[in-house]
C-alpha positions as CSV (number, residue, x, y, z in Angstrom):
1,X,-25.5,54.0,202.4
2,X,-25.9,55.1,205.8
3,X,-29.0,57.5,204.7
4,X,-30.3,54.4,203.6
5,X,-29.7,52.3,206.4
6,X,-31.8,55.1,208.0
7,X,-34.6,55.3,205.8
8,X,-35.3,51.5,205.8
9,X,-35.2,51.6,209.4
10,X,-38.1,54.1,209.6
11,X,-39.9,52.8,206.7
12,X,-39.7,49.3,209.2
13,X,-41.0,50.9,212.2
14,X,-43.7,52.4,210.6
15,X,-45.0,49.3,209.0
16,X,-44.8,47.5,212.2
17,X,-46.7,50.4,213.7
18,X,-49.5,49.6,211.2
19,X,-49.6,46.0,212.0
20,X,-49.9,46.8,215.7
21,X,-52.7,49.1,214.6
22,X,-54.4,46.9,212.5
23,X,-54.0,44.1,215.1
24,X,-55.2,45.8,217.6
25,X,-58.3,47.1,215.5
26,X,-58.7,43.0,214.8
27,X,-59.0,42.1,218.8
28,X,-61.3,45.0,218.9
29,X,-64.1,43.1,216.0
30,X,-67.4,42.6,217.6
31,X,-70.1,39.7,217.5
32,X,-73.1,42.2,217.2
33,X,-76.3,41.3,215.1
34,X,-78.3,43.8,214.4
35,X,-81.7,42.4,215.1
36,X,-82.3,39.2,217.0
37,X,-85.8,37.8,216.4
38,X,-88.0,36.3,219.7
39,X,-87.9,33.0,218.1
40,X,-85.0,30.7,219.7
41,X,-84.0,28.2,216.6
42,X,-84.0,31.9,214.8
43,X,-82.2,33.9,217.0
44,X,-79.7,31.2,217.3
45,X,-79.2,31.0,213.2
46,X,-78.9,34.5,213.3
47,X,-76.4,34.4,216.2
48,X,-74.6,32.2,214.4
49,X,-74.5,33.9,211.2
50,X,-73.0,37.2,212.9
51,X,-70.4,35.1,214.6
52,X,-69.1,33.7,211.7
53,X,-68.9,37.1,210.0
54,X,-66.9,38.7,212.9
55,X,-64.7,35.8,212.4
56,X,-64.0,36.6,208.7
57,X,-63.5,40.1,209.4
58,X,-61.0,39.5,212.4
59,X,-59.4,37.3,210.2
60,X,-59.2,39.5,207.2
61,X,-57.2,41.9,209.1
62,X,-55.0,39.1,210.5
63,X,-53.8,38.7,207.5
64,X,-53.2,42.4,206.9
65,X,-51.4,42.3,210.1
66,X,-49.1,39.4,208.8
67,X,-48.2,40.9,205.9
68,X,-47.3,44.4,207.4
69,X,-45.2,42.5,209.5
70,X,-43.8,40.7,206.9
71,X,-43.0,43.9,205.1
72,X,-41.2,45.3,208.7
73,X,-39.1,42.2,209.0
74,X,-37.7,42.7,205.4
75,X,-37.5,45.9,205.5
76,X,-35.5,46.3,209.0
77,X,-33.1,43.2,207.2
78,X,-32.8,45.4,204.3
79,X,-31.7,48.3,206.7
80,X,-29.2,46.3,208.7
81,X,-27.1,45.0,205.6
82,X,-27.3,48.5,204.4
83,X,-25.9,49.5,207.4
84,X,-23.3,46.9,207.7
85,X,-22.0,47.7,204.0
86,X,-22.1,51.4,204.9
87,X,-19.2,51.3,207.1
C-alpha cells in the first residue's frame, strides 16, 4: 500500500505540473491578426474577430487546466487514504 501511496502521489504532481504548463501556455495566448486592412470600420471588425478567437483559445485550455487539476486533487486524495490504510 505504501508503493501505492507513492505512485499516486507522483502521478498527482505530475498532473498538477501539466496544469501549470498548460496554464501558463493559456496566459501566454496572443491577440494577433494577421492582416489589418487601412480601412477603420474593417480593421476594427477584424480586430475584433481576432480578439474573440484568442479568447476561445485561452479559454480552451482553461479548461484543460481545470481538469488536470481536478485529476491532481483526486489523485493526491487517492494517495493520502492509501497511505493512511498502509500503516
Amino acid at each position: 500500500m505504501k508503493c501505492a501511496s507513492i505512485i499516486l502521489a507522483l502521478l498527482g504532481l505530475g498532473a498538477g505540473i501539466r496544469a501549470s504548463l498548460i496554464w501558463w501556455n493559456a496566459s501566454k495566448v496572443e491577440n494577433s491578426p494577421e492582416i489589418i486592412p487601412d480601412d477603420p470600420v474593417a480593421g476594427t471588425m477584424v480586430w475584433a474577430e481576432s480578439t474573440k478567437k484568442a479568447f476561445e483559445d485561452a479559454g480552451k485550455l482553461n479548461a484543460q487546466a481545470a481538469a488536470w487539476t481536478a485529476a491532481s486533487v483526486a489523485l493526491n486524495a487517492l494517495g493520502a487514504i492509501a497511505g493512511a490504510f498502509s500503516n
